[in-house]
N, C-alpha and C positions, 0 to 999 in steps of 0.2 A: 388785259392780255399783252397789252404793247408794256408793258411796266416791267413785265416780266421776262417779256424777250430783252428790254436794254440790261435789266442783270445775268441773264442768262447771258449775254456778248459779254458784261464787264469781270464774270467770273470768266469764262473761256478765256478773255486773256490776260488774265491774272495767275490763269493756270498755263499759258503759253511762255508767259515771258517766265515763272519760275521754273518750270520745265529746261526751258533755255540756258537759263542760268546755271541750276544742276547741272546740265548737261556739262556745259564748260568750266564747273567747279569738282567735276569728278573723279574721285581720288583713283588712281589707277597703280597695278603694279607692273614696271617696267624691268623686272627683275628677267635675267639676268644683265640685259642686253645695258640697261641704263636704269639698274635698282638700285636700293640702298644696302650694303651688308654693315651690321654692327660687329666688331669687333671685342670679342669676351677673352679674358684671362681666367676663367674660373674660379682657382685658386685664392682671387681677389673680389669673386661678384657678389655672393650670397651665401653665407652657412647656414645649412638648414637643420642640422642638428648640434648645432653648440661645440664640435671641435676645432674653433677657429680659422677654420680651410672651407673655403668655398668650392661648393659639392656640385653636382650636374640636377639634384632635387632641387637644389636653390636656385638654380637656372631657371626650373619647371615651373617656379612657385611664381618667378617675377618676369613669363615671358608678356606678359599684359604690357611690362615697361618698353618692351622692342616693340611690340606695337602700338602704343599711344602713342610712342615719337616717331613711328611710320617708315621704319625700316625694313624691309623686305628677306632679309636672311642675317641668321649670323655664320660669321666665322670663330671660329673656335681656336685658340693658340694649343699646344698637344695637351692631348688628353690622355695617351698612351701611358704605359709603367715607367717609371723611368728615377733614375738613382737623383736626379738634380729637380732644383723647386719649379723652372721654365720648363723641363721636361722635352728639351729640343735633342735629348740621348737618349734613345728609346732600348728597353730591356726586351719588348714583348708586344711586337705590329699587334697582336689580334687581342688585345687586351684593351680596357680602364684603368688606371692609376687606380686602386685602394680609394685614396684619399677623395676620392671623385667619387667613389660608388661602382654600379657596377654593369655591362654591359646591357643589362636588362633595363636598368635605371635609365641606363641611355636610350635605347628604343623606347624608352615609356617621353620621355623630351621629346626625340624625334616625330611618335606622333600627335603629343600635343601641339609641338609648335607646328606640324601639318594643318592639323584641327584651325591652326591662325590665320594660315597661308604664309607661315614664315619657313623659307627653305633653308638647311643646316651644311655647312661647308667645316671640312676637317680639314688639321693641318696635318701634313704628311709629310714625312721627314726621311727623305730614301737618299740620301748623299752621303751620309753617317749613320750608324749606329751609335751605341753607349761602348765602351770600353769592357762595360758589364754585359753585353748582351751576348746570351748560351754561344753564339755564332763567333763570336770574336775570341770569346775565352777557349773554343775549340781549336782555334786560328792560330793562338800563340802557341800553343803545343809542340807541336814540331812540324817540320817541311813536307812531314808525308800525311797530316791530319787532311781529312775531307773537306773542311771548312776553310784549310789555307789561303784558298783562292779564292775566296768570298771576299776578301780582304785586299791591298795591294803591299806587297812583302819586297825589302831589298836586301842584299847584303853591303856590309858597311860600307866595303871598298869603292864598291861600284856609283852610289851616292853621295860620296865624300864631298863632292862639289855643289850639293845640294842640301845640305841637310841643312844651313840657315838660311832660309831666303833674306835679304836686305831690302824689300818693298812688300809695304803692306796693300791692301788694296778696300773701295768703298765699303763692304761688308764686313771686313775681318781685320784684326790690326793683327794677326800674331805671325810672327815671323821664323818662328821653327815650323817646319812642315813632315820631317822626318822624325817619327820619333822612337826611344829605346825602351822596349818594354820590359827590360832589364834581365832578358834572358839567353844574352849572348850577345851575337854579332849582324843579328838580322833587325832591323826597321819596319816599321808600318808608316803607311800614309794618313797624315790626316791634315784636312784642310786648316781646318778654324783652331784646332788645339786636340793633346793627347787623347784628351776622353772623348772623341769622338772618331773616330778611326775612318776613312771611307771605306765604301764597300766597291767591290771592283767588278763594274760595269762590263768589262770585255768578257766576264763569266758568262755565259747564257741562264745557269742554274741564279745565279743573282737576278737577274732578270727576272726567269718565272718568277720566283718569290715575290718579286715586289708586287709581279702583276698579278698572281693571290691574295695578296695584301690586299692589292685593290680592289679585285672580288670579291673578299670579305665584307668591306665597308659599304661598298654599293649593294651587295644582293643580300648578305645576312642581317647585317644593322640593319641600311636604309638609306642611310647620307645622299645627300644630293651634289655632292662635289667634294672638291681639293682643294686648297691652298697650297701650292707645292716647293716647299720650302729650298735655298739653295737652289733654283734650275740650273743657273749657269754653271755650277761646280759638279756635274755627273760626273763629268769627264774634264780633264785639266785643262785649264784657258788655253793652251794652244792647239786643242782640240774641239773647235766649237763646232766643225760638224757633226762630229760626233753626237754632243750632245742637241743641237738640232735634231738628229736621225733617232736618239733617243725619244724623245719626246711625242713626236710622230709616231715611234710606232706606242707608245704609252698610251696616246688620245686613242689610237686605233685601237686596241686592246679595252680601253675602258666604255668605249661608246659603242662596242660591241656587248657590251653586258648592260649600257642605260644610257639609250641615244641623247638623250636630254641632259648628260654626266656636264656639270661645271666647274673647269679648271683655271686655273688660277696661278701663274707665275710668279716666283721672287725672281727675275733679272735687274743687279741693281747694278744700272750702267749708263749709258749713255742710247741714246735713241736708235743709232747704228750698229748697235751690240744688242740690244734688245729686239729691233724689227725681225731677225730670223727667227724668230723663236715663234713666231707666229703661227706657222702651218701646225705646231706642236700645242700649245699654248696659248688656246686664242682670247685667255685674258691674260691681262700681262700689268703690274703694277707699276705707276707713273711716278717715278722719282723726279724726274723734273719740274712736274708740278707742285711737290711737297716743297722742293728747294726755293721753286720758284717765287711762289705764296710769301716766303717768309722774305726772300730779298728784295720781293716788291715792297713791301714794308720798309724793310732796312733803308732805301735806297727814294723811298716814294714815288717810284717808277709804278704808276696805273699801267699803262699798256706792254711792261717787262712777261709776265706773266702772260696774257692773253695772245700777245703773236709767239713766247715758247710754244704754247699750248696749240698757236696754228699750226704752228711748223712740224710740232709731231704728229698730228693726228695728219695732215695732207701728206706725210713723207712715210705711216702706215697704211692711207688709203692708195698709194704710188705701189705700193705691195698685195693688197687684199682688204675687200671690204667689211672679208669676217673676222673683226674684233674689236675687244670689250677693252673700253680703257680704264682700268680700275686706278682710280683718280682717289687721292686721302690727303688731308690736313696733319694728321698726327698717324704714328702708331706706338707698339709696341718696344720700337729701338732708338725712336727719336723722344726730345725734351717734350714734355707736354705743351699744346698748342700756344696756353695763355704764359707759359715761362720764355716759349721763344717769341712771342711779340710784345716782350716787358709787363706783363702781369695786366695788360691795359684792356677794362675790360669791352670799351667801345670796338677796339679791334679784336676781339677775341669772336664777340657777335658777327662784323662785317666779312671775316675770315670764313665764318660758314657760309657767309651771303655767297660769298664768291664762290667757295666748292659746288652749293645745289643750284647756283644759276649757269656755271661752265657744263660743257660736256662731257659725258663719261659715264659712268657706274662706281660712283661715292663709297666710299669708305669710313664710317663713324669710331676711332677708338671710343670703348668702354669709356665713362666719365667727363668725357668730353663736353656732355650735355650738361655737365652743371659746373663745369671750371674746375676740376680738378689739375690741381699744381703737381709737378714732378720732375728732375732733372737726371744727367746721371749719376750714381753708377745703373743698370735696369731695372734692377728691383726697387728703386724710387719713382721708378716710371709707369709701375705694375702695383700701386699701392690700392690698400683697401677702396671700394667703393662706399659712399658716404649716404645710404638712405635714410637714416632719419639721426636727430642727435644724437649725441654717445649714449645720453642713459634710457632711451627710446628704443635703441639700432641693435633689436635682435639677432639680423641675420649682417651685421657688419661681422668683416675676417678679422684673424687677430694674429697669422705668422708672420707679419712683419710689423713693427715698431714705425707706422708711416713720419716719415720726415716734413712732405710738404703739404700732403691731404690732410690737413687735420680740421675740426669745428672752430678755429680760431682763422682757417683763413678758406674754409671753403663751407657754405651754404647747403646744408645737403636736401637731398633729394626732395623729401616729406614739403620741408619749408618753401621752397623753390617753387613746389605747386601752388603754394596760393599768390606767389606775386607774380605780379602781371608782365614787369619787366625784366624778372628770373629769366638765365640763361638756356635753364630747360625749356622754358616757355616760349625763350624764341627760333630757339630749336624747332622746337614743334610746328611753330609757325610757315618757316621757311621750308620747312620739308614739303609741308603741307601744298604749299604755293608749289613749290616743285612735282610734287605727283599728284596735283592738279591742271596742270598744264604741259602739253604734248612738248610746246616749243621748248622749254626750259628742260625736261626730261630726255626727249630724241630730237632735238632738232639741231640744224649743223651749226657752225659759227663761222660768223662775217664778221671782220674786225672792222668798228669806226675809223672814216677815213678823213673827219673832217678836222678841224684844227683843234687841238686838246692840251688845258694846263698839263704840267709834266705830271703830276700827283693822280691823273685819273684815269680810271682805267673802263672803256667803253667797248660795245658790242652786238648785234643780234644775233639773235636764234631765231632760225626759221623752219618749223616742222608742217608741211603743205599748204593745212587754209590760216594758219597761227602767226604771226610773226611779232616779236619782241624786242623790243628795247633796254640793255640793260646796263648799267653805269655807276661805278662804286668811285666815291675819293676817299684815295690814302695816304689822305692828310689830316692835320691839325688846325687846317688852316681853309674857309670855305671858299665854292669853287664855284664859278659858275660857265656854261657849254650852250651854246644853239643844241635845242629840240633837233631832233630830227621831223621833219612834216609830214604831219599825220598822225605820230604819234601822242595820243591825248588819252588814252584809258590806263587809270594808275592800276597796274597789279598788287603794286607793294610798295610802302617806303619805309627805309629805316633812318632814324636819324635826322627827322625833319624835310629830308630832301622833297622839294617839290618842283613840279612842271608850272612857268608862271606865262603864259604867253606860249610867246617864240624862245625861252629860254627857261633853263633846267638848274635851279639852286642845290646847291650841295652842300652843305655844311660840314664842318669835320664827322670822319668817319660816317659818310651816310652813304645808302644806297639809293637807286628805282629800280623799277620795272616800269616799264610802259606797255600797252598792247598796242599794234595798231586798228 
């Protein structure tokens, strides 16, 4: 009897301490507050029936791939009708592209990828129309058309001293802003260039529209949010209340139809141009972290990057503590991640270290997970994704002629899986660590304050009973820091870094984690 009670003790705590372990190995999702969304071009992910365009089926077919690398939603770049291949000039708000398939097809993705627990954010494009859209084409007609004023219309004279602007600005380089639709002597507005006309927000009937639009998408489809393309341009930069007062009542309007609605900002600017935008906007995307990332590199400034990152997030909690800092490495308009830190792939890995161990709500472009190369002009930055070799890769796209994703200098998907130090694979890893652990997911950040080579960049995260250690060198060159005491439980190391004592080895391009 006594033989059986000491196994009986040595199972229970066998079964206590993995219990335990589970517990604090528990993959959770922090979506939207501090989740991961992947970032899909379509056009580029998956053809599912052989006309070289990647379809919203082929979405369907590879959402297993958003969730084995442990992403929590995608975002979608437009999906709308639209006369151009980026489709950011929309023909027809309550439509699918053709080429994508077809509204139906799209509710059939949205519930599968519910079925996942992956949530689906659309890009919305209400700053512009297409030059093609029924509403615009009614607009150029004449002064007395009903649609004129959807639009913003001048006469020559009156704009004469406007129609070239001589400064471009972060998002747009084009410097006509007035343009001649070749039907006399009246102008339209358009911010970024001709074919996109703006629509003019002092309408109210513009207005409703949009927020039909966004009735559609939430109640009819299903979507669980926005990406909302252009925010700062509703209304002209010297109108920023304006579009502040927009936005507001926007969020009011949509979280009246799905309290749970997730929106999403383009304000590309500076931290004090973007903080109002909050009460409207309460996720809002972090350009100075993309910039910042890459000039910590440039520059091997470790701690460049992590006090910008204090400074904004303490100077949006100075304003409110409801919002989502959507934090990204790459997208859709900048150079692919491994072209802007020299194709180097030691820094390409530690570049993610640092997106899922800082704070925020992550952004993964498409391809990123396995190195995909890309520079400008953007349709080299939007090239085919690479899953299995060329004469293997059924559902690879074929409308554009990729330049710098090709099987000669990127690894695709298929292959990636079986090696162990594939980019996919560490992808997978680092997420994992991150939506496994509270600290690293919701926790705040404290910057290291004790003495630091210049090349390294240190800090904790602390989410209540959790606290962590984390310290990246970016350098070529190894580095070594005083531990901080107490901290002795390794979460992670990339790159050989290890804890030896009272001090913390770094070698080039290596990470930790430490728990306390």
């Amino acid at each position: 009897m006594k033989k059986y009670t000491i196994l009986y003790i040595l199972l229970m705590l066998i079964l206590t301490t993995s219990c335990s372990d589970n517990k604090r190995k528990k993959i959770e999702n922090h979506w939207p507050q501090a989740g991961i969304t992947y970032e899909i071009f379509i056009q580029s992910f998956y053809d599912s029936n052989g006309d070289g365009i990647g379809d919203i089926n082929g979405v369907t077919k590879k959402l297993d791939h958003v969730k084995e690398l442990g992403a929590n939603a995608i975002w979608f770049m437009p999906i709308m009708a639209s006369p151009s291949y980026h489709k950011y000039d929309v023909t027809d708000y309550k439509s699918v592209h053709p080429d994508y398939g077809t509204i139906e097809e799209f509710k059939t993705l949205i519930d599968e990828a519910h079925k996942k627990d992956i949530k689906i954010v659309i890009d919305m494009i209400i700053n512009h129309t297409s030059n093609q859209h029924p509403w615009f084409l009614e607009s150029q007609k004449s002064r007395e058309n009903p649609y004129r004023d959807y639009y913003v219309w001048a006469q020559k004279d009156t704009i004469a001293d406007y129609i070239n602007k001589k400064t471009i600005t972060l998002d747009s380089d084009n410097i006509r802003q007035w343009h001649d639709p070749g039907f006399g002597q009246d102008y339209y507005y358009g911010f970024f260039y001709g074919g996109m006309p703006d629509l003019n927000f002092d309408n109210p009937k513009v207005r409703d529209e949009i927020f039909e639009i966004g009735r559609f998408w939430l109640e009819e489809v299903g979507v669980d949010g926005f990406r909302l393309d252009a925010a700062k341009h509703i209304f002209p930069d010297d109108r920023p209340e304006d579009n502040h007062a927009f936005w507001k009542e926007f969020r009011d309007k949509m979280v009246a139809i799905n309290p749970d609605i997730y929106l999403v900002g383009e304000v590309y600017d500076k931290k004090e141009i973007v903080a109002p935008y909050l009460p409207g906007l309460p996720a809002l995307f972090n350009f100075d972290f993309h910039y910042s990332l890459i000039e910590s590199y440039q520059k091997e400034d470790g701690m460049l990057l992590a006090k910008k990152q204090k400074e904004v997030l303490d100077f949006y909690l100075d304003i409110t503590n409801d919002f989502i800092d959507a934090t990204f490495s790459s997208n859709h308009d900048q150079p692919r991640l491994l072209n802007s830190l020299g194709e180097n792939p030691k820094k390409h890995k530690q570049a993610i270290n640092i997106l899922m161990t800082m704070p925020g709500a992550p952004y993964l472009y498409y391809g990123e997970e396995i190195g995909m190369l890309g520079k400008k002009p953007d349709e080299n930055i939007r090239e085919p994704f690479l899953w299995d070799i060329k004469n293997n890769d059924k559902g690879r796209t074929a409308w554009i002629e990729p330049v710098y994703s090709i099987d000669e200098t990127v690894t695709p998907l298929a292959i990636q899986k079986s090696m162990s130090t594939s980019y996919f694979n560490h992808y997978k890893d680092i997420i994992k660590l991150r939506n496994s652990n509270r600290a690293l997911s919701l926790g705040n950040l404290e910057l290291y304050l004790g003495s630091l080579p210049k090349p390294v960049m240190a800090f904790f995260r602390n989410h209540k009973d959790q606290e962590v250690f984390v310290v990246h060198n970016l350098s070529d060159e190894n580095q070594t820091i005083d531990a901080p005491e107490e901290f002795t439980i390794e979460l992670f190391s990339y790159g050989n870094a290890k804890i030896d004592g009272s001090k913390i080895n770094l070698p080039a391009y290596s990470s930790l984690v430490l728990e306390y």
